[in-house]
N, CA, C and O of each residue as an XYZ file, in Angstrom:
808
protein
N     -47.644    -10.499    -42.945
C     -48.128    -10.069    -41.638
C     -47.873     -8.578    -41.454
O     -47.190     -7.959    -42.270
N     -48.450     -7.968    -40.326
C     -48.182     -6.440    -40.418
C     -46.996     -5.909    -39.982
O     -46.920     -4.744    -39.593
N     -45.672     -6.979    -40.027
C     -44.404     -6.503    -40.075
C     -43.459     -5.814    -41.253
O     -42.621     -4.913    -41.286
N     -44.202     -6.958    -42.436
C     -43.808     -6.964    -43.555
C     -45.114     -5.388    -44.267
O     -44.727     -4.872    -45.316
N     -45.966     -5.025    -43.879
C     -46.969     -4.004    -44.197
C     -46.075     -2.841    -43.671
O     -45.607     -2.012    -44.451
N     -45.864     -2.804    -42.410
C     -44.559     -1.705    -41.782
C     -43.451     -1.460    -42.884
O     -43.383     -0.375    -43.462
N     -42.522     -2.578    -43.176
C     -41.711     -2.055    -44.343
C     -42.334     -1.623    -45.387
O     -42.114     -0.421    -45.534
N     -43.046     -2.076    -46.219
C     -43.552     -2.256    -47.057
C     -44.187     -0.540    -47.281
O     -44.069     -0.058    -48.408
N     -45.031      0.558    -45.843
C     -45.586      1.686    -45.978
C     -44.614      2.618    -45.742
O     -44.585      3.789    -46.121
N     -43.454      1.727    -44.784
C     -41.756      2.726    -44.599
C     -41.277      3.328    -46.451
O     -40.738      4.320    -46.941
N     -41.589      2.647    -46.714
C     -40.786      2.184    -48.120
C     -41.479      3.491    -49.007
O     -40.994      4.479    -49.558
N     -42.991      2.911    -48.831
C     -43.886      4.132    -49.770
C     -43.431      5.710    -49.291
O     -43.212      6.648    -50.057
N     -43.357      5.725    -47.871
C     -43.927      7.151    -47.156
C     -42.098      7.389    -48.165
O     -42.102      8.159    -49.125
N     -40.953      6.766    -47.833
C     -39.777      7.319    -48.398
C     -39.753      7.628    -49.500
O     -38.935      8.511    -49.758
N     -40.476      7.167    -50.501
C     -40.843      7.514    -52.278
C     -41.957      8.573    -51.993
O     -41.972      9.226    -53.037
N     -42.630      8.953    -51.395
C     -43.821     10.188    -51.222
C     -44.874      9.732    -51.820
O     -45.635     10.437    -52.483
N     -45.026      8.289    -51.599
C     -46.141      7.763    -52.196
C     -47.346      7.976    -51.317
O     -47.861      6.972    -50.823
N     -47.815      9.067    -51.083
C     -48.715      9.331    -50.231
C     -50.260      8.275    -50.545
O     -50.852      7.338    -50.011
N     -50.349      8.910    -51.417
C     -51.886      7.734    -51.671
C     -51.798      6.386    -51.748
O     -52.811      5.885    -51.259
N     -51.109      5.664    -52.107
C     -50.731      3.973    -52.232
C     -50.472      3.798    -50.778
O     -51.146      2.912    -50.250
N     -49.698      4.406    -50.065
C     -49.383      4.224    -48.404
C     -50.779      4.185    -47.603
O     -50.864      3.362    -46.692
N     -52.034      5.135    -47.918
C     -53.105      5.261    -47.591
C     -53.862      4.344    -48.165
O     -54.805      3.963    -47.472
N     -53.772      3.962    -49.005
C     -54.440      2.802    -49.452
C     -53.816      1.577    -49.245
O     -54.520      0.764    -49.843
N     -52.861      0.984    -48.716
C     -52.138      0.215    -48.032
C     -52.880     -0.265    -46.739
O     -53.231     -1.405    -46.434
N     -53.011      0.834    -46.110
C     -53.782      0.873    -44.553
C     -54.846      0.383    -44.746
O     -55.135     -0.542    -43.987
N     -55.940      0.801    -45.891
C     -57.252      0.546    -45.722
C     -57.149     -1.186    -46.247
O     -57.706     -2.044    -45.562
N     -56.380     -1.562    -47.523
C     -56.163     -3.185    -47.123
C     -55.962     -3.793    -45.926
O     -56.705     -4.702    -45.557
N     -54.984     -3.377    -45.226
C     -54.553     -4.111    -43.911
C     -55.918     -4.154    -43.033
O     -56.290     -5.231    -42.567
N     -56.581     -3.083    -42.839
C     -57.686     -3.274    -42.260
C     -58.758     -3.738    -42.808
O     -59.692     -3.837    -42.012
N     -59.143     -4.302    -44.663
C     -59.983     -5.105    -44.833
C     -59.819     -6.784    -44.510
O     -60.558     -7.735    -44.259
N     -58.444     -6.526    -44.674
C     -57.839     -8.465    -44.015
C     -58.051     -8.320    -42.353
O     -57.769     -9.293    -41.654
N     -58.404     -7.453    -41.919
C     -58.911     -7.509    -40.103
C     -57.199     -7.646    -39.637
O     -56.934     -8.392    -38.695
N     -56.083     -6.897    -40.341
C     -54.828     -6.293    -39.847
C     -55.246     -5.113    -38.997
O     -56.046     -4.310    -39.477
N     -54.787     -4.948    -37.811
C     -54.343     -3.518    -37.350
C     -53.149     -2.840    -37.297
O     -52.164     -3.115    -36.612
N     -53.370     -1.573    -38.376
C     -52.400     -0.642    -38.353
C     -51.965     -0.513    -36.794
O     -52.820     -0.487    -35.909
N     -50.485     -0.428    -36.504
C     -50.084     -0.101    -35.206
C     -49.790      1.128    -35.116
O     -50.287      1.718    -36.075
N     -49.116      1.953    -34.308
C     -48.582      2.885    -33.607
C     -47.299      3.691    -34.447
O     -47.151      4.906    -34.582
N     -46.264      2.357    -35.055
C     -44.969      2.638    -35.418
C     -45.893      3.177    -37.083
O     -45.348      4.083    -37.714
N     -47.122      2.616    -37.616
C     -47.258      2.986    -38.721
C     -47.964      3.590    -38.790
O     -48.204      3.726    -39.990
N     -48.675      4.239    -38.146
C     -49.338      5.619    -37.853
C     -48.230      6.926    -38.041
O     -48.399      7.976    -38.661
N     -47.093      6.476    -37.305
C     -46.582      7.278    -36.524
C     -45.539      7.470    -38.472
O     -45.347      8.630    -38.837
N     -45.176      6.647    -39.145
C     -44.050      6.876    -40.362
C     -45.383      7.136    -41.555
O     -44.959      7.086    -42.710
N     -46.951      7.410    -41.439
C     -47.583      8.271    -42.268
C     -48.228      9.854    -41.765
O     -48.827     10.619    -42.522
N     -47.983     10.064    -40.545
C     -47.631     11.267    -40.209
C     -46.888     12.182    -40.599
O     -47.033     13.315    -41.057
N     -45.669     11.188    -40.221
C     -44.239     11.898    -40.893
C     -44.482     12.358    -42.586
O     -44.374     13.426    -43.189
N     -44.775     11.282    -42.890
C     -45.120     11.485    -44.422
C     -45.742     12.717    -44.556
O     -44.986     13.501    -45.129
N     -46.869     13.234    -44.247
C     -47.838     13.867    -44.382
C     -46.794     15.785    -44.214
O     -46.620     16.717    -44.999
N     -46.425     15.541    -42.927
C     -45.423     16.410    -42.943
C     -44.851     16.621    -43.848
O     -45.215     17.562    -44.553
N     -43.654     15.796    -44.232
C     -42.879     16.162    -44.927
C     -43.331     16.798    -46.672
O     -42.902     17.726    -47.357
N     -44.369     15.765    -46.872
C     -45.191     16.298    -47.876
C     -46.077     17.186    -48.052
O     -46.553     17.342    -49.177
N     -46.458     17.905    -47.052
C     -47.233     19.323    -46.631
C     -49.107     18.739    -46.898
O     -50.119     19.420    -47.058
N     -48.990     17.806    -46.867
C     -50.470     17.130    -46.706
C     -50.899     17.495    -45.229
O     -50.537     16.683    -44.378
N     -51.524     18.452    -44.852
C     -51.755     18.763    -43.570
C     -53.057     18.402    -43.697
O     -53.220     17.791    -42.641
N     -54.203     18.360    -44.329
C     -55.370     17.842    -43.920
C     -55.527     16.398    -43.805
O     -56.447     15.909    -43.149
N     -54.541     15.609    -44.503
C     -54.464     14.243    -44.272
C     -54.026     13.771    -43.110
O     -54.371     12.707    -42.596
N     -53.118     14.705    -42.601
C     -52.376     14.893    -41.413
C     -53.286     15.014    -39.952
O     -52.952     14.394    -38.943
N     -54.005     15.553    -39.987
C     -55.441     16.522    -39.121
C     -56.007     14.753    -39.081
O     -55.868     14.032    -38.093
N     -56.610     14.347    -40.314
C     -57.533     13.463    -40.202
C     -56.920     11.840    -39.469
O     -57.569     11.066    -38.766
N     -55.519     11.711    -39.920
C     -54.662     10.490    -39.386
C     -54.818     10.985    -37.626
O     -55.174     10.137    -36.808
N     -54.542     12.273    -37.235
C     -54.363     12.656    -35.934
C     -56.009     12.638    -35.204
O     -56.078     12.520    -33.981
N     -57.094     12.743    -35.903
C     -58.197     12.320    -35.211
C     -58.649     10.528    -35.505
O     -59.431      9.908    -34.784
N     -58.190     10.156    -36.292
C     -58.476      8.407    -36.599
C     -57.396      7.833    -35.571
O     -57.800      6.779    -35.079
N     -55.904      8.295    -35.018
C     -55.444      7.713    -34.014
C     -55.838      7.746    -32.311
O     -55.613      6.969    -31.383
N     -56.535      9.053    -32.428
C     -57.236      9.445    -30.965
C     -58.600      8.533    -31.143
O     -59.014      8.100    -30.067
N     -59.355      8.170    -32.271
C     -60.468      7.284    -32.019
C     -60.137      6.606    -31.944
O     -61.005      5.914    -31.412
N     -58.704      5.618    -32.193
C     -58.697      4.170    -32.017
C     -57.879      4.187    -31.117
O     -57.299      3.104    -31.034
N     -57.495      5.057    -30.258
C     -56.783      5.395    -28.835
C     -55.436      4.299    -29.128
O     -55.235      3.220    -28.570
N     -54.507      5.053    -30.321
C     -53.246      4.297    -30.555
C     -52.213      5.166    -30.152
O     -51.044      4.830    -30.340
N     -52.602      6.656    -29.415
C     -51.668      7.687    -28.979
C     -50.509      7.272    -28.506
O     -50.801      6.871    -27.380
N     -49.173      7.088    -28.685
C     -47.739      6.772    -28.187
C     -47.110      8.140    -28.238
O     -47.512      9.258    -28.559
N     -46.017      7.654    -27.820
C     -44.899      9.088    -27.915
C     -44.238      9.087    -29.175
O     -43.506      9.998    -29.563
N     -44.531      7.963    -29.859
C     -44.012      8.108    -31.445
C     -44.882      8.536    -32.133
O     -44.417      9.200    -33.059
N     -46.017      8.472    -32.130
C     -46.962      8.970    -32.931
C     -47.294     10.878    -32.658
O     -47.427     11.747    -33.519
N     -47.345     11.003    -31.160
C     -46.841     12.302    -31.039
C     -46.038     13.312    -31.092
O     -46.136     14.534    -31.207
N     -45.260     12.572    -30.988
C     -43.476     13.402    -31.647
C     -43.921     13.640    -32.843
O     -43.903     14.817    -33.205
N     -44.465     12.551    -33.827
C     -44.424     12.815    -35.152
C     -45.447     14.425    -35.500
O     -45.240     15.407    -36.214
N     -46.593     14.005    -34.556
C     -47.146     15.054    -34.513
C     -47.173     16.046    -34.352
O     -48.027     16.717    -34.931
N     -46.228     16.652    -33.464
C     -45.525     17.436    -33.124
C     -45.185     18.474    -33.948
O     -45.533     19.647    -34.085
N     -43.930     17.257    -34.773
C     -43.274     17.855    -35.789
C     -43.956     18.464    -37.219
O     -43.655     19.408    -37.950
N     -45.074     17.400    -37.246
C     -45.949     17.904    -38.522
C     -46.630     18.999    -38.278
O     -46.697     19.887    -39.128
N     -47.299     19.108    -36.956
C     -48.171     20.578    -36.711
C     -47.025     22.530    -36.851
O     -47.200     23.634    -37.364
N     -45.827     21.737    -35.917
C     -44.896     22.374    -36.238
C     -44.009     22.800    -37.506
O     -43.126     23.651    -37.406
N     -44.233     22.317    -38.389
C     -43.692     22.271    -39.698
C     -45.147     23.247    -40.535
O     -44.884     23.803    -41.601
N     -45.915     23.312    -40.227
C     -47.258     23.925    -40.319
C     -47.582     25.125    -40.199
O     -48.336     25.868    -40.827
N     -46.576     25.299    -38.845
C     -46.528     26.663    -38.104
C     -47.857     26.551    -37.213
O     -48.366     27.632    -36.915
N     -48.337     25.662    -36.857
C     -49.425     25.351    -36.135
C     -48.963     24.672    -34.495
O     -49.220     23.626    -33.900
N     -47.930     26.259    -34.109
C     -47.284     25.440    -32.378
C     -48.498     25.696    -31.246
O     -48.168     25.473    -30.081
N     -49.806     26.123    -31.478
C     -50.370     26.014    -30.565
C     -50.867     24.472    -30.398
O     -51.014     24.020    -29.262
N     -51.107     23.723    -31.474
C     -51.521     22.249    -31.783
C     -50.160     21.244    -31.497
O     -50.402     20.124    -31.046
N     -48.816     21.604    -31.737
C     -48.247     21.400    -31.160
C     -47.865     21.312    -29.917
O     -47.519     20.294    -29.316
N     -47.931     22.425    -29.519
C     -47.742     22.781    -27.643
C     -48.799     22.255    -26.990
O     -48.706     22.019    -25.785
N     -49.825     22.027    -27.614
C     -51.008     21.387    -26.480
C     -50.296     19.483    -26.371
O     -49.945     18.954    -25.316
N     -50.259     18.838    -27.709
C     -50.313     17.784    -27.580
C     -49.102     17.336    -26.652
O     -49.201     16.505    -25.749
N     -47.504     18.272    -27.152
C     -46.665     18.251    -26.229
C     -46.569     18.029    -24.611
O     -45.935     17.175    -23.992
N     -47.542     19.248    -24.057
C     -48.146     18.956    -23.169
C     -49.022     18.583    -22.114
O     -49.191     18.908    -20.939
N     -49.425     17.945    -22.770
C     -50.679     16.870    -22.690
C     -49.981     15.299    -22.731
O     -50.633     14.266    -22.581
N     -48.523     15.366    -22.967
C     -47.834     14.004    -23.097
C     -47.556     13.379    -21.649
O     -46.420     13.696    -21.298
N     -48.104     12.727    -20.850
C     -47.793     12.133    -19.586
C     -46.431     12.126    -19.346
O     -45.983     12.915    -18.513
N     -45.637     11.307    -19.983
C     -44.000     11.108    -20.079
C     -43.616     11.842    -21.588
O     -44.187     11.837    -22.679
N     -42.386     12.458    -21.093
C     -42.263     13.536    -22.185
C     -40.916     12.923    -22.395
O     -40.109     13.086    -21.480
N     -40.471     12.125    -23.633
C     -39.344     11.672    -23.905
C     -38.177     12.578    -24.728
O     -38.495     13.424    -25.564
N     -36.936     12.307    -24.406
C     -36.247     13.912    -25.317
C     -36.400     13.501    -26.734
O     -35.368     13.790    -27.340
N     -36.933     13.164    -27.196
C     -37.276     13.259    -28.644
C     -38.149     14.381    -28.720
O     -37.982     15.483    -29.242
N     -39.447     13.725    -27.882
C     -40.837     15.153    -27.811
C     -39.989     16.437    -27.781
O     -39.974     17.351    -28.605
N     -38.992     16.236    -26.161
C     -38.366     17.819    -26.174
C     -37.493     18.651    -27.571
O     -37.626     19.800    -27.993
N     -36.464     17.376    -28.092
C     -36.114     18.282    -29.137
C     -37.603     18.243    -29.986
O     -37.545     19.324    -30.572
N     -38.220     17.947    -30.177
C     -39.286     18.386    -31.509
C     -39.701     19.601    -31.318
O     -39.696     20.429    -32.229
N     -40.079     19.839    -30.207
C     -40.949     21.261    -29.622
C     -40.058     22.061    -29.882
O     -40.337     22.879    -30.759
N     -38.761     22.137    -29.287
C     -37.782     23.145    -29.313
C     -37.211     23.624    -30.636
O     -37.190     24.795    -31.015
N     -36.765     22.597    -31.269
C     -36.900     22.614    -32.836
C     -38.010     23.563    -33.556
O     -37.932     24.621    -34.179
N     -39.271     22.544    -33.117
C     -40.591     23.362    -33.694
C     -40.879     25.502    -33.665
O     -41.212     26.327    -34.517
N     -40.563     25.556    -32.409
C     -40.015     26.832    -32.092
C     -39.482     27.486    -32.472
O     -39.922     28.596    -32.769
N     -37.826     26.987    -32.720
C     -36.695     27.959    -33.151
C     -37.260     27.575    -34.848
O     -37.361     28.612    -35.504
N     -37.551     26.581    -35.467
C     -38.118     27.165    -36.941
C     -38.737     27.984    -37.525
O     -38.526     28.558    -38.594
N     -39.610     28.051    -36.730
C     -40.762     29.057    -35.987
C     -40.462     30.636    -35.820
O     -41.212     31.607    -35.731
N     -38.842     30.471    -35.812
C     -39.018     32.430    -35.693
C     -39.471     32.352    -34.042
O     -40.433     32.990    -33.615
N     -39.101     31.966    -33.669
C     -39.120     31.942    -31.767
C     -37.971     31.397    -31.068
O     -37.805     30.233    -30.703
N     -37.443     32.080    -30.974
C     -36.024     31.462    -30.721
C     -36.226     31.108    -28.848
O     -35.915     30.154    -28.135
N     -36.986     32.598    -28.572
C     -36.932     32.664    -26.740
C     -37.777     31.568    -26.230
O     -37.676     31.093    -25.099
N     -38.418     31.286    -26.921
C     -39.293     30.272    -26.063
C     -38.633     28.910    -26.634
O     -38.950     27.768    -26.300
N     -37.890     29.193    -27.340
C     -37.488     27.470    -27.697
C     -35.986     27.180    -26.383
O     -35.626     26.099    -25.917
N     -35.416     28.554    -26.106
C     -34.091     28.633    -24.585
C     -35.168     28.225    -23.675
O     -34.872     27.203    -23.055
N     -36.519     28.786    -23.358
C     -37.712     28.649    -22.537
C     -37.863     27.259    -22.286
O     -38.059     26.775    -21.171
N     -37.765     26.616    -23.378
C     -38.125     25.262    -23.131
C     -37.087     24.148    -22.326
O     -37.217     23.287    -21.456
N     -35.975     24.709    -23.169
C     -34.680     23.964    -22.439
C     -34.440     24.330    -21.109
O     -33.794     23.616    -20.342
N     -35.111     25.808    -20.682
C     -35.179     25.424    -19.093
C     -36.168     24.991    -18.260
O     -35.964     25.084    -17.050
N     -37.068     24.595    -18.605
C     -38.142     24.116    -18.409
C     -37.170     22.383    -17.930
O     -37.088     21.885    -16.808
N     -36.467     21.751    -19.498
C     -35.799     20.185    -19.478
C     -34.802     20.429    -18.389
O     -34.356     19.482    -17.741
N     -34.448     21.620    -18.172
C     -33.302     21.335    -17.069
C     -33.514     20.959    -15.242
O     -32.865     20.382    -14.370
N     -35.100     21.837    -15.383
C     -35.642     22.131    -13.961
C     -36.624     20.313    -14.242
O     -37.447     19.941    -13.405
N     -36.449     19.849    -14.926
C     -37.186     18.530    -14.986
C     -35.915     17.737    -14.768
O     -36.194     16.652    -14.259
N     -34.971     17.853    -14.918
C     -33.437     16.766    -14.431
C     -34.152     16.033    -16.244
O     -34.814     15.002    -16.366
N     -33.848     16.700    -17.040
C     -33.568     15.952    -18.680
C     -32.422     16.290    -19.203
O     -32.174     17.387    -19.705
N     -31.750     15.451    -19.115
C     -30.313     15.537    -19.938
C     -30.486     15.535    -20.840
O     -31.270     14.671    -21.232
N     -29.842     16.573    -21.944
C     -29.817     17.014    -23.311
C     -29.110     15.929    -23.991
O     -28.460     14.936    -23.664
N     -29.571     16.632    -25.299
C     -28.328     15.164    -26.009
C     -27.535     16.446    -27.027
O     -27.496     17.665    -26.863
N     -26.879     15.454    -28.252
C     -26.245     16.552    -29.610
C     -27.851     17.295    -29.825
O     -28.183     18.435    -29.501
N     -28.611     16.319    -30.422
C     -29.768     16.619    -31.454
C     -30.143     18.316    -30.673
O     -30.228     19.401    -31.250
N     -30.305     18.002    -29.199
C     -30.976     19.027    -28.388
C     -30.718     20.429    -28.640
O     -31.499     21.364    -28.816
N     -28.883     20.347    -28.609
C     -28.314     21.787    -29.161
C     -27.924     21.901    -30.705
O     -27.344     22.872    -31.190
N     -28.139     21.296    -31.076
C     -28.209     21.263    -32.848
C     -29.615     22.269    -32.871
O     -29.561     23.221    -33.649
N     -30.984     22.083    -31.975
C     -32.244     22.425    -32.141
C     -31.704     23.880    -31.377
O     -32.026     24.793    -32.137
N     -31.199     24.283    -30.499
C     -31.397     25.417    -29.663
C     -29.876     26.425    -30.688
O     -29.866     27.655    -30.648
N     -28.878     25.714    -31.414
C     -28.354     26.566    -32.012
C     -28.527     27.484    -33.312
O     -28.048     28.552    -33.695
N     -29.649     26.341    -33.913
C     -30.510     26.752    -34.660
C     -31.512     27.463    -34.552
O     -31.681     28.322    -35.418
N     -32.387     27.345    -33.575
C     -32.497     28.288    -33.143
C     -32.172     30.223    -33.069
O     -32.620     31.273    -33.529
N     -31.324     29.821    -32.352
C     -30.550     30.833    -32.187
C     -29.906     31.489    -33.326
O     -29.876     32.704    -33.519
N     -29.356     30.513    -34.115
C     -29.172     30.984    -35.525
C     -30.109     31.834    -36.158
O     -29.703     32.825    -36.765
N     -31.391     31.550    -36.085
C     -32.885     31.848    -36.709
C     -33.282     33.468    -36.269
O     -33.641     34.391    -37.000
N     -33.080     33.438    -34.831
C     -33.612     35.085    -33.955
C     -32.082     35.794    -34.031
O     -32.138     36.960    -33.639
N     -30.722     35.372    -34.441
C     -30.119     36.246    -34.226
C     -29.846     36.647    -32.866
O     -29.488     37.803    -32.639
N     -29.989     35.762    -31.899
C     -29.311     35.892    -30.959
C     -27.886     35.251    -30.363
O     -27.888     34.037    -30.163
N     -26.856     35.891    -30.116
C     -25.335     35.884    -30.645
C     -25.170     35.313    -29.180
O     -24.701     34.215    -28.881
N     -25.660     36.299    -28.318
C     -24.978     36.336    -26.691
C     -25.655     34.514    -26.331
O     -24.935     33.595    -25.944
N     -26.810     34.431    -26.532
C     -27.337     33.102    -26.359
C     -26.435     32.494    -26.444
O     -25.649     32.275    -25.523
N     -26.340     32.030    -27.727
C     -25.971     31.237    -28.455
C     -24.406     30.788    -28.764
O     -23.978     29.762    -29.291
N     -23.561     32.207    -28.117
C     -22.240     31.531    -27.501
C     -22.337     31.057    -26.288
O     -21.352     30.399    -25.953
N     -23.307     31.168    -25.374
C     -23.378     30.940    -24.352
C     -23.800     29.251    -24.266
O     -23.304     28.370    -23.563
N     -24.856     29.188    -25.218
C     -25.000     27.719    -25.410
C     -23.936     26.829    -25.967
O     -23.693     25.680    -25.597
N     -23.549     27.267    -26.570
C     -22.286     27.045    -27.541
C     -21.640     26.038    -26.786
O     -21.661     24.823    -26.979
N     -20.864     26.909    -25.596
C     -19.717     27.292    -24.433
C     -19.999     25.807    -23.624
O     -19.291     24.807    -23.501
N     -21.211     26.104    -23.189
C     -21.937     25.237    -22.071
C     -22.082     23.603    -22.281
O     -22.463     22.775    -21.454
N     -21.597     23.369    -23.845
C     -22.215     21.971    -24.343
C     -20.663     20.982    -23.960
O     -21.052     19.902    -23.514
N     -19.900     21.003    -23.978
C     -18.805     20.644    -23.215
C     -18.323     20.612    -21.440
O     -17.934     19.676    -20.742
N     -18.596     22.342    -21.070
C     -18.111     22.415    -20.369
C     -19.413     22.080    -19.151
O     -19.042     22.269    -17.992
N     -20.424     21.754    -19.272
C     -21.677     21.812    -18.312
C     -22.305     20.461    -18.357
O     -22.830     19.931    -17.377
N     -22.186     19.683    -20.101
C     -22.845     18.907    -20.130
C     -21.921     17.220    -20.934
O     -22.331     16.073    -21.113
N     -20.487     17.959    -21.233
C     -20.077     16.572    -21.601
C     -20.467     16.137    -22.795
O     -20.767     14.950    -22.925
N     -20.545     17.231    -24.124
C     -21.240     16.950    -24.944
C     -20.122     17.864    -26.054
O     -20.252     19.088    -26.060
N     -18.965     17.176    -27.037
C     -18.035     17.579    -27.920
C     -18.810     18.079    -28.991
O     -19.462     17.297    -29.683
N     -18.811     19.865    -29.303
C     -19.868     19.865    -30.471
C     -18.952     18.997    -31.467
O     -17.782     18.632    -31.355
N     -19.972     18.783    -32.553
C     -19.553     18.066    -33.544
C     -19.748     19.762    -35.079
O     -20.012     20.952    -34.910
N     -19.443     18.939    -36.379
C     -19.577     20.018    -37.399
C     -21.236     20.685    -37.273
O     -21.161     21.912    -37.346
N     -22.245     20.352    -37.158
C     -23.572     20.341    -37.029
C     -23.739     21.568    -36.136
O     -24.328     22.555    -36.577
N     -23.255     21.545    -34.925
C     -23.182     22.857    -34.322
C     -22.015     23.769    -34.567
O     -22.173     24.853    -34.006
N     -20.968     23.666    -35.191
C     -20.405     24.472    -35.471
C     -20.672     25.429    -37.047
O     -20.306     26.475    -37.583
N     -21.278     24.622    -37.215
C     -22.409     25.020    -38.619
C     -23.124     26.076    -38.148
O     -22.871     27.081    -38.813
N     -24.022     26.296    -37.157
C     -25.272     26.822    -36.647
C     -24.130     28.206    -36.135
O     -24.233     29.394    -36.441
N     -23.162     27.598    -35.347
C     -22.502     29.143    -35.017
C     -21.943     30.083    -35.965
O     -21.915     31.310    -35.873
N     -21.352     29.090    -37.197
C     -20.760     29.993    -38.160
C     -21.544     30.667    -38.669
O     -21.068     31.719    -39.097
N     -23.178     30.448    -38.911
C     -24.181     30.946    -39.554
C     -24.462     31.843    -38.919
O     -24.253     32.953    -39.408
N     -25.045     31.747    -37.582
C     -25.045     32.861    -36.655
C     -24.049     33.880    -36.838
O     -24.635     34.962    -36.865
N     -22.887     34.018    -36.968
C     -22.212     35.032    -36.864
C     -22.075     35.489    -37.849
O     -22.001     36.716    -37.781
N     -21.981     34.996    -39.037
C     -22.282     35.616    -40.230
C     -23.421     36.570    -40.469
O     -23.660     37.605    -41.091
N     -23.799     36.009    -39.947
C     -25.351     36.505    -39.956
C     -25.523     37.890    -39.177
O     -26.186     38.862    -39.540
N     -24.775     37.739    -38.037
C     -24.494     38.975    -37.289
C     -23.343     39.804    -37.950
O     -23.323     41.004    -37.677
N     -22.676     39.459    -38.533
C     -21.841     39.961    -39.389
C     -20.445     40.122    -38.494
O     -19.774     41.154    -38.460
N     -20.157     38.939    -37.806
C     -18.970     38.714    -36.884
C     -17.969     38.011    -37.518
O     -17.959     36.784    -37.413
N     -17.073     38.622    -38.199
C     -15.989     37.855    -39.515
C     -15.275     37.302    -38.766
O     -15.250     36.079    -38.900
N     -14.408     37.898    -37.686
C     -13.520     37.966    -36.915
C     -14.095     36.297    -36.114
O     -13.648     35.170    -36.328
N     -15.017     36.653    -35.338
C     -15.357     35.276    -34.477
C     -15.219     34.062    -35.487
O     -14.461     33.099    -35.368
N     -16.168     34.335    -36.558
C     -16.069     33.350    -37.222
C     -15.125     32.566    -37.644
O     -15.168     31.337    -37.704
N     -13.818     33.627    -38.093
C     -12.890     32.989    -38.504
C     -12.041     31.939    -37.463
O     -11.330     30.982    -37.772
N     -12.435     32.563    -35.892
C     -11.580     31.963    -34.950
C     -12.318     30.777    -34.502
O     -11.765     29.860    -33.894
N     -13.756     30.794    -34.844
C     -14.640     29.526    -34.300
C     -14.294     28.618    -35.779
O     -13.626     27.609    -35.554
N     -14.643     28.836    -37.183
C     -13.551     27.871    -37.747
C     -12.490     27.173    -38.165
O     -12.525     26.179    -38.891
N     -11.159     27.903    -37.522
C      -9.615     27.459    -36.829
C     -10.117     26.494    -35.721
O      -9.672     25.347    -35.692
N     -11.197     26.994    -34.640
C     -11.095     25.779    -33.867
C     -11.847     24.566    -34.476
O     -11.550     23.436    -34.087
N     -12.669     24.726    -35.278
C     -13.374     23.032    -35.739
C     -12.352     22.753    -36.400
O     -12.788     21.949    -37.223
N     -11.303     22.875    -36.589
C     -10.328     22.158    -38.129
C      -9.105     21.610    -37.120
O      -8.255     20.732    -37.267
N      -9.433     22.598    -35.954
C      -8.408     21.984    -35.236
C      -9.009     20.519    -34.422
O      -8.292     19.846    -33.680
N      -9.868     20.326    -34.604
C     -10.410     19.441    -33.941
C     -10.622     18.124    -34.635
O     -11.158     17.191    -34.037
């Protein structure tokens, strides 16, 4: 049944079996199976990760004709247009999302700070704040990276600072990663050394 087709294209897209996964689909739909949403949404990803962007383009107009659009299938999209460097195709579908779940938000923001845009990816997070969206880890993992990316220091202790004391959120190694890089990067030995005394102390 198309539960066992779900694992079964999970499985391919994880080996980069791009064509057998695509040809998977077109069985399911000669047995009068319909591909769903969740498996739209894990050959997207595929497509991404594998830099198949025209396969990508064509899955993203075959899900708008069979009007299977979810927020999983768009996130994914998201991320693939973004991985592309294609954030205007991103930013439209983003916002064009009725309910914008923080997955969508970290993708965009993410998408951004990869992007060599660091300001509009802080842009975005105030955008989630003036919407009452509580951040999660993933959120500032995306905005420290970010920040890591443009070289912006003052930000980015500032975000740093704020993830405890504003939001109840213990960085973990993941963001203390992003700061050490940052400052290296800025060529701040000194901070660095004192921001990794505090992760060890922790």
């Amino acid at each position: 049944d198309i539960i066992h087709y779900h694992y079964y294209i999970k499985a391919l897209a994880k080996m980069k079996y791009v064509s057998l996964a695509l040809d998977t689909v077109k069985k399911m739909e000669s047995l009068n199976l319909k591909p769903d949403g969740f498996i739209y949404s894990t050959l997207i990803s595929m497509c991404g990760e594998m830099k198949q962007i025209d396969i990508g383009k064509q899955l993203h107009k075959t899900v708008k004709e069979k009007g299977l659009s979810n927020i999983y299938i768009n996130t994914s999209l998201i991320h693939m247009y973004c991985g592309f460097g294609m954030l205007d195709e991103a930013s439209e579908i983003f916002y064009n999302l009725e309910k914008k779940d923080l997955a969508a938000w970290n993708a965009i923001i993410h998408g951004y700070g990869t992007n060599n845009q660091p300001q509009r990816s802080l842009e975005l997070f105030q955008e989630m704040q003036e919407l009452k969206v509580a951040p999660d880890n993933q959120t500032f993992v995306c905005l420290l990276d970010a920040c890591s990316v443009g070289g912006l220091l003052v930000e980015g202790f500032q975000m740093f600072r704020s993830m405890e004391r504003e939001y109840h959120i213990i960085p973990d190694i993941r963001h203390y990663g992003c700061m050490i890089k940052l400052l290296l990067h800025e060529n701040e030995y000194h901070l660095c050394l004192q921001l990794f005394k505090e992760m060890k102390s922790k």
